[in-house]
N, C-alpha and C positions, 0 to 999 in steps of 0.2 A: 836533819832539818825539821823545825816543830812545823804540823801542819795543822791548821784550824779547821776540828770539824765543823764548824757553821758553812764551812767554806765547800761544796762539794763538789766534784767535777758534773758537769750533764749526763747522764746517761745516754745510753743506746737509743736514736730516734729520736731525742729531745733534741728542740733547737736550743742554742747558747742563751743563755740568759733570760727563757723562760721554763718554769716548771709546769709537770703535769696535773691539768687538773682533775680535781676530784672523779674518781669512777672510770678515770681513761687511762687504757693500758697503755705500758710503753709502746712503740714499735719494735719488733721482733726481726729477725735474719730474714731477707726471702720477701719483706711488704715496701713498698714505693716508699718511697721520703718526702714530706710535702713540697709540691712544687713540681714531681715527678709525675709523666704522664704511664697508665698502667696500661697495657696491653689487652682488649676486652677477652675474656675467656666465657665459654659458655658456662651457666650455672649446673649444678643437679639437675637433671631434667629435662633440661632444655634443648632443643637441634639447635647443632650449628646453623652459621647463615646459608643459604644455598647460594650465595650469588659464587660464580665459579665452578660450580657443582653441574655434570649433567644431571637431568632429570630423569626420571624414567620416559622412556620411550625414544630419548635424544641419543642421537651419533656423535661418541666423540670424533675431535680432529686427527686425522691419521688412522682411523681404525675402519676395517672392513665391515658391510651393512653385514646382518647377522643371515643366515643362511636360507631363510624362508624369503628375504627381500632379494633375492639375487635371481636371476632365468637371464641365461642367454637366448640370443636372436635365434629363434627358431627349435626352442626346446619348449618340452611342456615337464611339468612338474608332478612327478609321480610318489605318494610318499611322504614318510619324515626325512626332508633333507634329501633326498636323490629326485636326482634329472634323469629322463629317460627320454629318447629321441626315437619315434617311429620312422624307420626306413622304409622308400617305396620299394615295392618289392618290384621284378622283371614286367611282371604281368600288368599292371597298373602304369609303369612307364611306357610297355609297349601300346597301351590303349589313347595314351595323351602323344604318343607319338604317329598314330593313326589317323587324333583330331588335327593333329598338326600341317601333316598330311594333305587333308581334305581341304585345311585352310587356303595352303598355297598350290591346290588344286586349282584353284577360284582364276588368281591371276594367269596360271602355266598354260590354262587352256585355252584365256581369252587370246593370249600372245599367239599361241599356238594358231589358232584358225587364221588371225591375223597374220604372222608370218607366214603361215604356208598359202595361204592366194598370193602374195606376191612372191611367194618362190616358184609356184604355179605360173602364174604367168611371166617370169623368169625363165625360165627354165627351155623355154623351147630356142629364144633370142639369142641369150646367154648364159648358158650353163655354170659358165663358174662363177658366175655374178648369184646363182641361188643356190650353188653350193657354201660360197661362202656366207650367204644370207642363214647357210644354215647352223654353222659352224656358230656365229654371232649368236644365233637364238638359243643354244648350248651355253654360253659363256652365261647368257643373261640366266638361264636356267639354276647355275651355280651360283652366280652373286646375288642374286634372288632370294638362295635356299638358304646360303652364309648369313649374308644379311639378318634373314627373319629370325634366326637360330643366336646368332651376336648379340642383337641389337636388344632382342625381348630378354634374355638374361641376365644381360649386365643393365637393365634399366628399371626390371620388373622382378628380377628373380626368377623369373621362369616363361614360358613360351603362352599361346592360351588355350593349349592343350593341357599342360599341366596346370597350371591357373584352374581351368572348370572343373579337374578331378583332385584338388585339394593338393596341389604340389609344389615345394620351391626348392632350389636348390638357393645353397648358404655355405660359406666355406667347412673344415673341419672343425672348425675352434666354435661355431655357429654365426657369424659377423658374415654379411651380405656379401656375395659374389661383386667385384671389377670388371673390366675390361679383357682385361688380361688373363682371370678366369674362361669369361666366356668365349675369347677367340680359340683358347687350348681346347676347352671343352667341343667347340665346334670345328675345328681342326682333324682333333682326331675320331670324329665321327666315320671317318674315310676307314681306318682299323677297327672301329667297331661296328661298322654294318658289311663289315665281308665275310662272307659266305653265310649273304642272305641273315648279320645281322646274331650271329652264333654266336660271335667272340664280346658280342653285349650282353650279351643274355648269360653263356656260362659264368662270366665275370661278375656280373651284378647277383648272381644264384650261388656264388660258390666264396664272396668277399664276406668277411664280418662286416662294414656297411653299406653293404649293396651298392659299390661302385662299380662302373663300366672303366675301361681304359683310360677314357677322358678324364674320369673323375680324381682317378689314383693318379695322372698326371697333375695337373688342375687343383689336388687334394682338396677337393668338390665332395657332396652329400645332397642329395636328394631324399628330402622328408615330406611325410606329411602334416599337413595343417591343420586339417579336422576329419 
């Protein structure tokens, strides 16, 4: 078939039925075709955009804060990167259990004077009307003691004995003592002040963190604060 060179097909990139002008190259494999939109790339030189980009100093979503932002409840931060917890020691708990002591000395003896004149003058009438008067003043002795030791705990973190000598207790993981902490912890005060208060003391002196019975029940820690 005779083909007429006047006649050419379009090249590559050209549109039908117009030619290139002067000084403009064809379009090449790989460049948009007019009409097509191009995809921005960045130049030589240039930053990408940051939109999407954390920045410096930004948390991504999903990723843990970096290791100098992190201190659990009741630890102090010792170090590149380590947590170090000071435990009280025997001697320091037995000093805030002293104040404690003295605290609910206050109310035991006001009760005290007070129930004993009317056990006193009970007592000659009706005997078993002041003995069981006494019996009663015992009970109140112990819901008294439970109480203060419960209630300051699980509300405060520690008693205000401990409080004045820089003390709290906080679970093992360091997150704030419950309810449920502190009734164990107070509970088994009963095995830890037997025989005069030993089987506290060797336990808290001889545990890697100075817990008494209650605490290794309770898995309780008593630290200091400052």
């Amino acid at each position: 078939m005779y083909n007429d060179p006047s006649q050419q097909q379009p090249q590559y990139g050209q549109q039908y039925g117009q030619q290139p002008q002067y000084g403009q190259q064809p379009l090449s494999y790989g460049q948009p075709q007019p009409g097509q939109q191009q995809y921005a790339q960045p130049q030589y030189g240039q930053q990408p955009s940051p939109y999407g980009q954390p920045q410096y100093g930004q948390q991504q979503y999903g990723q843990q804060p970096p290791f100098y932002a992190q201190q659990q409840y009741g630890q102090q931060q010792y170090g590149y990167g380590q947590a170090a917890t000071a435990y009280a020691s025997p001697w320091i708990r037995f000093a805030a259990l002293l104040i404690d002591g003295l605290i609910l000395a206050i109310p035991i003896v006001i009760l005290s004077v007070v129930v004993g004149l009317l056990i006193a003058s009970l007592a000659q009438n009706s005997p078993g009307a002041a003995t069981g008067l006494g019996l009663i003043l015992d009970l109140v002795y112990i819901v008294l003691s439970f109480g203060y030791f419960a209630y300051m705990e699980a509300t405060q973190g520690g008693t205000f004995g401990k409080k004045a000598l820089g003390l709290r207790i906080v679970k093992e993981n360091g997150s704030p003592i419950s309810w449920n902490e502190a009734i164990i912890r107070t509970l088994l005060r009963i095995v830890d002040h037997l025989f005069g208060g030993l089987v506290a003391f060797f336990c808290i002196l001889s545990s890697e963190k100075k817990q008494r019975v209650g605490d290794m029940v309770a898995k309780t820690i008593v630290i200091k604060t400052r």
